[in-house]
C-alpha positions in Angstrom: 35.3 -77.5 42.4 31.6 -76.9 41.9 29.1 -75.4 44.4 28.0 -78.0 46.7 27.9 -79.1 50.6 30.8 -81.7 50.5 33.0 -79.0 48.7 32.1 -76.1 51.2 33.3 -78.4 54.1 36.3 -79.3 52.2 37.4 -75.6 51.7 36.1 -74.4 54.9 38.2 -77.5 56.4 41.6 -76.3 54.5 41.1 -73.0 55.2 40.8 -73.3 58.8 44.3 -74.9 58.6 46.0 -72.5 56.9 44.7 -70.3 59.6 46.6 -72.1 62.3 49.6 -71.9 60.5 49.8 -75.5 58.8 50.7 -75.8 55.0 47.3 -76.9 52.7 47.5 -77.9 49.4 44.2 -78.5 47.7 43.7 -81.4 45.0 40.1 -80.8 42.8 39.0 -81.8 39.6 37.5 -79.7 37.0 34.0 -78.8 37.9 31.9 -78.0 34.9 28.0 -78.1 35.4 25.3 -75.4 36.4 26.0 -75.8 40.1 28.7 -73.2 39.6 32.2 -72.9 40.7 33.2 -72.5 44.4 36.9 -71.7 44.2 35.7 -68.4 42.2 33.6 -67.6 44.9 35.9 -67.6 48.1 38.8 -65.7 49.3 41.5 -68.1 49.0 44.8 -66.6 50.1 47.6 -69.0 51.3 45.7 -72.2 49.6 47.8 -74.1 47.0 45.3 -75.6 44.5 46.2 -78.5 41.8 43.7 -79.1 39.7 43.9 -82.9 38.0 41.9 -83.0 35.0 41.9 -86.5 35.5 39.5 -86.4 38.7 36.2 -86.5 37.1 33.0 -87.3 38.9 31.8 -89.9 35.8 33.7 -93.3 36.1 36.1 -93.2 33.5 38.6 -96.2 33.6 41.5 -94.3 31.7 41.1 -91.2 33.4 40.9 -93.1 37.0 43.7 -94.9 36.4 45.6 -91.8 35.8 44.7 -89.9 38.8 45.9 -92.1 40.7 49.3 -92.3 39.3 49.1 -88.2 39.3 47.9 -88.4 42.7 51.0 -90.9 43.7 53.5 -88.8 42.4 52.1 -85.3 44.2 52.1 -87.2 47.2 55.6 -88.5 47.1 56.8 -85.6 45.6 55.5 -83.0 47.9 56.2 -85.5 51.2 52.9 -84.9 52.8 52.3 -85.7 56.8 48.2 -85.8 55.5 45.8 -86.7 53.3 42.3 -86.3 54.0 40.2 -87.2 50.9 36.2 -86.6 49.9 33.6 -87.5 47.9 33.2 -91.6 46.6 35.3 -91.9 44.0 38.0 -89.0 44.5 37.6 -91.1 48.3 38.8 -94.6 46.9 41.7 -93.4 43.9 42.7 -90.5 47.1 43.5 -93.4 49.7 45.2 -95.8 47.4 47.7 -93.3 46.2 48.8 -92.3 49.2 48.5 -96.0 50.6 50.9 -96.6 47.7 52.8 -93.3 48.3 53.6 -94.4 52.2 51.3 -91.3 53.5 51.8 -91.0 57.2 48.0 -90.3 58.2 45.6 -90.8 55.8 41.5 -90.2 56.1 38.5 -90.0 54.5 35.1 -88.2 55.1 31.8 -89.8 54.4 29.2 -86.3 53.4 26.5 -88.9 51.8 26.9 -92.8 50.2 27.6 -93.7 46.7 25.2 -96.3 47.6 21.6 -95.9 47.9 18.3 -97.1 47.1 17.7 -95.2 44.1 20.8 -97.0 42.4 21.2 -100.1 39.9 22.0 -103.0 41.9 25.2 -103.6 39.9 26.6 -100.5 41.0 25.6 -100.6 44.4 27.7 -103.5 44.6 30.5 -101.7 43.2 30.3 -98.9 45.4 30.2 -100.8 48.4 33.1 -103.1 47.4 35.1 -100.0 46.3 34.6 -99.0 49.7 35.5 -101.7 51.5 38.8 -101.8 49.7 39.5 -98.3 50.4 38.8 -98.1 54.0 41.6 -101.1 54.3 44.1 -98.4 52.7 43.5 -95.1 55.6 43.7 -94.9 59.0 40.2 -93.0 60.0 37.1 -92.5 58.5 34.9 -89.5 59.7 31.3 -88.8 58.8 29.3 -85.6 58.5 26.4 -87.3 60.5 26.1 -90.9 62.9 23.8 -92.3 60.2 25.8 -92.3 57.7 28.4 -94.6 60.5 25.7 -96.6 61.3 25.2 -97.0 57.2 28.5 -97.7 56.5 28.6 -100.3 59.4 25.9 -102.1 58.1 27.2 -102.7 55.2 30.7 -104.1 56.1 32.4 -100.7 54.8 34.9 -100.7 58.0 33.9 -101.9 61.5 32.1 -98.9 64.4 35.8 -97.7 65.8 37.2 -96.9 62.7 35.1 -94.0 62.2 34.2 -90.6 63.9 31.5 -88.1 63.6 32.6 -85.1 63.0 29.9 -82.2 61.9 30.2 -80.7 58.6 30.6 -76.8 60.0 29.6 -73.2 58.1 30.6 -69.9 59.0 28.2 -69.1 61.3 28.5 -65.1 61.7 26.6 -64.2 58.3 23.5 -66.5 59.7 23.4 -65.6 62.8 23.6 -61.7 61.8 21.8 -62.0 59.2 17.7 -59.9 58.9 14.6 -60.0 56.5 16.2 -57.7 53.8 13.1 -55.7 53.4 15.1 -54.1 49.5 15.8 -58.0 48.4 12.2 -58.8 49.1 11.3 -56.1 46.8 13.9 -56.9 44.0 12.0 -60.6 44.3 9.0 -59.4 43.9 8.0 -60.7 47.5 5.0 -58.5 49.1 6.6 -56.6 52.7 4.3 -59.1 55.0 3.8 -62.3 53.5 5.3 -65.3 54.9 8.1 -67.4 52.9 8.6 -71.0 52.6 12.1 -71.6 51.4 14.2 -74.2 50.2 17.8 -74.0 49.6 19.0 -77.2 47.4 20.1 -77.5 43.5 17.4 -78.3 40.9 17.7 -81.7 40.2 16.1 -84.8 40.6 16.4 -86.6 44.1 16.3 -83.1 46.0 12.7 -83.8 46.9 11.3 -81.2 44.5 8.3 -83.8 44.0 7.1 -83.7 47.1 8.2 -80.2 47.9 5.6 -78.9 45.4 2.3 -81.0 46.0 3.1 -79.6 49.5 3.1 -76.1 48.5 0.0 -76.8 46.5 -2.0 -77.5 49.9 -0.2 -74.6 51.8 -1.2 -72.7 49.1 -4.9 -73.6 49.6 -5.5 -72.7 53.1 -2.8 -69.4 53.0 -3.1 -67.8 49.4 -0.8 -65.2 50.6 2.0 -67.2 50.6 4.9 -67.1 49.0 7.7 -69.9 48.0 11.3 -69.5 48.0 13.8 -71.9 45.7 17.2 -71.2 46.0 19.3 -72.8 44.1 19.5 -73.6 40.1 19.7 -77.1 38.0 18.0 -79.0 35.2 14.6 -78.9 36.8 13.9 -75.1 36.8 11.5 -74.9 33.8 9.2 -78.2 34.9 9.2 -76.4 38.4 8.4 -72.8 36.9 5.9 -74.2 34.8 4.3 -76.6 37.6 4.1 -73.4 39.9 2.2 -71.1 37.1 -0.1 -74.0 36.2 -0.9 -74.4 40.3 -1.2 -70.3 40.2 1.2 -70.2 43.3 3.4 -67.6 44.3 6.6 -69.1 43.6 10.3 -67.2 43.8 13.2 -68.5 41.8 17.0 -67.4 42.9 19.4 -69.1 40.4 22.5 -69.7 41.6 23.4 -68.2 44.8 27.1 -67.6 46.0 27.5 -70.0 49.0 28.6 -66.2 50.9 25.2 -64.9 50.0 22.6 -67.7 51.0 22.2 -66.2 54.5 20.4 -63.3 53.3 17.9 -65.9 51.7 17.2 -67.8 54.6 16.6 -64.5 56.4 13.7 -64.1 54.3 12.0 -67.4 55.2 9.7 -68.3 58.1 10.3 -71.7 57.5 12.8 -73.7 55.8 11.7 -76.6 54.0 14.4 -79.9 53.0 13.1 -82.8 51.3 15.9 -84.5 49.8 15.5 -88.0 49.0 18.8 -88.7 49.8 21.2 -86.9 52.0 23.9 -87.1 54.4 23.3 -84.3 56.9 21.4 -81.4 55.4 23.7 -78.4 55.4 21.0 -76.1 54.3 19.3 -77.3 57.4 21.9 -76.0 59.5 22.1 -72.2 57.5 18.2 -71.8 58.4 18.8 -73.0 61.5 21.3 -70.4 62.7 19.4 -68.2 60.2 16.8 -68.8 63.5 13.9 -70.4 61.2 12.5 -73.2 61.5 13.2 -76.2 59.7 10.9 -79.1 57.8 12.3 -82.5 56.3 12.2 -86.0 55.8 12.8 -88.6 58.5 16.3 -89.7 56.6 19.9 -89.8 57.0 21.3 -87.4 58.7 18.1 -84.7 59.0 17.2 -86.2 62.2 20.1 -85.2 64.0 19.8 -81.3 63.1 15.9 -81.1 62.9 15.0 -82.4 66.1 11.5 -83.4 66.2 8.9 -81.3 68.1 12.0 -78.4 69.2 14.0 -77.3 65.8 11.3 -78.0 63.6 9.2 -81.3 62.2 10.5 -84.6 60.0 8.0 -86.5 58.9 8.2 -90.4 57.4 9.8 -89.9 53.4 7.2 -88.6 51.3 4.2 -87.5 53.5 3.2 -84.5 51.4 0.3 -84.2 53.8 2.8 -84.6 56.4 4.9 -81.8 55.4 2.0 -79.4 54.6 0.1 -80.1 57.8 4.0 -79.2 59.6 4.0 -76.3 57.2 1.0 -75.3 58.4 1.3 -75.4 61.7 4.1 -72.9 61.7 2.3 -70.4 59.8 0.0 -70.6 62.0 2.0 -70.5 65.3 4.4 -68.1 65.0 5.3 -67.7 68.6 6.3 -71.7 68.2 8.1 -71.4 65.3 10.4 -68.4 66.9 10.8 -70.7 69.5 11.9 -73.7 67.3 14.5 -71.3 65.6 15.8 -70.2 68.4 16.4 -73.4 70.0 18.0 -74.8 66.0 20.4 -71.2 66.4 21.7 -72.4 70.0 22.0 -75.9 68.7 24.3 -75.0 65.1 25.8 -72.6 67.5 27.2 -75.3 69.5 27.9 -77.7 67.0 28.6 -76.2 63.2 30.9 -73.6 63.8 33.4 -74.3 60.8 36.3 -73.7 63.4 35.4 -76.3 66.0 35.5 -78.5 62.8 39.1 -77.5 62.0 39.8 -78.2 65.6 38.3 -81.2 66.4 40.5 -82.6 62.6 43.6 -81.2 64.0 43.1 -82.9 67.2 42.8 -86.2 65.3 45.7 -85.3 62.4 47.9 -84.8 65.2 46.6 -88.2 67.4 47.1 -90.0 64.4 50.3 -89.2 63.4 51.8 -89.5 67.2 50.5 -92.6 67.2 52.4 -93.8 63.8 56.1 -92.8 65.1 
């Protein structure tokens, strides 16, 4: 189960119901890949985990067809009152099997679509019929964010009532505690005073890396002093190494970060930058955010709904470098602003991420749905 957003919700999802007492067995595939592994990373008492070497994120005919007979056969075998699948493809071979299996309740979340416009045609269409098809075989669809309803509506995935929104929550007490870490600026190599523009998002193509660095480029400019944060780790890392020495920016490089450590990351920022190209509600958004920071991103997906314009932070239109630096700027050089704009972001993730409304408000609807099936 490697590091990523969808995966934290899903463990932070099963976790919260083993801790009101219901029985959670976990179904991953094997996760290699330099975004790391996030079952080593998380206290895991009372989870049962079956890994099915046949869930693989490539499409793999074979393989596919044999997790879904796998899946079948743990479903019917173990009797289960729920399944609540993730991600595209697990999503569609998930809700079949249990479809096939007689599953009582079965549900899906949407984190981000298969389909987008940086895919082949061909497999847009492929995606989007898969998806049709699978939302015929569960009983609710959630989503981490409203545009990714509004996405899936407009593309004849299901029709508005069978889905729900239902944030994608963190565990809030490490970011809302958390303080500049005056010995991890130092082991950074991160002068005491200067200010930090972070961004928290793996190295890869997509994650808005090329706009995110042009951007620096013209912060860098006007405010030599400061200093940019990448957390995170991925195929790009050299290009964006050597990019920064050849622009003579101050630029800070993590690796990978233990989803329990990225708070004291974002505690270091003054602003938190996300330029993903694609996305379906930026959960590194919501860490700065209760982190109290700031926030900066692209007028896309889901970033609208937790950087609101103007009081949590700026989006501008997809790739506005200027846009972004001029934002960037503006920060840096309001600070009395931006405390107020990370304030207002902590009171709003307050309200709405906390991992254990989450678990509450999918109980609720576990419990509705099956009631409603007797």
């Amino acid at each position: 189960m490697i590091v990523g957003g969808a995966q934290e919700n899903t463990l932070l999802t099963a976790l919260g119901h083993i801790e009101k007492g219901h029985e959670v067995t976990l179904v991953t595939g094997p996760s290699p890949g330099p975004e790391g592994e996030l079952l080593k990373t998380k206290k895991i008492s009372g989870l049962k985990i079956v890994v099915d070497e046949n869930l693989v994120r490539e499409i793999n005919p074979y393989r596919d067809i044999s997790a879904y007979f796998s899946l079948k056969k743990l479903f019917l075998d173990n009797s289960f009152d729920v399944v609540h699948t993730h991600s595209s493809k697990a999503g569609v071979i998930g809700r079949l099997a249990a479809d096939a299996a007689k599953v009582p309740f079965i549900v899906h979340t949407v984190h981000g679509q298969a389909f987008h416009q940086y895919e082949k045609a061909w497999k847009n269409f492929i995606y989007k019929k898969s998806e049709k098809i699978a939302a015929r075989h569960c009983h609710k669809i959630f989503a981490v964010a409203q545009a990714m309803v509004d996405q899936c509506v407009a593309a004849g995935i299901a029709g508005p009532d069978k889905y729900k929104v239902v944030y994608s929550g963190i565990e809030l007490a490490p970011f809302l505690n958390s303080a500049d870490d005056c010995e991890l600026r130092r082991k950074l190599g991160i002068p005491d005073n200067a200010p930090v523009i972070g961004t928290v998002a793996r190295l890869f193509p997509l994650k808005g890396y090329e706009d995110f660095m042009p951007a620096a480029e013209i912060v860098s400019k006007k405010h030599p002093e400061t200093c940019f944060l990448i957390v995170g780790d991925g195929i790009m890392k050299d290009s964006l190494k050597n990019w920064a020495e050849s622009a003579k920016m101050k630029f800070f490089f993590t690796g990978l970060v233990p989803p329990s450590e990225v708070h004291k990351y974002t505690a270091l920022m003054d602003v938190l930058v996300h330029l993903s190209l694609r996305e379906g509600l930026p959960r590194a958004v919501v860490q700065g955010l209760a982190s109290g920071k700031p926030a900066v991103g692209f007028e896309l997906d889901g970033t609208p709904e937790v950087i609101i314009n103007g009081k949590t932070g700026f989006t501008v239109k997809a790739g506005d470098v200027s846009g972004v630096s001029d934002k960037i700027i503006f920060l840096l050089e309001n600070p009395e602003k931006a405390k107020e704009m990370g304030m207002a972001g902590r009171n709003m993730v307050s309200e709405k991420f906390d991992s254990r409304k989450m678990a509450d408000i999918l109980e609720e609807e576990y419990i509705r749905g099956l009631e409603g099936r007797k």
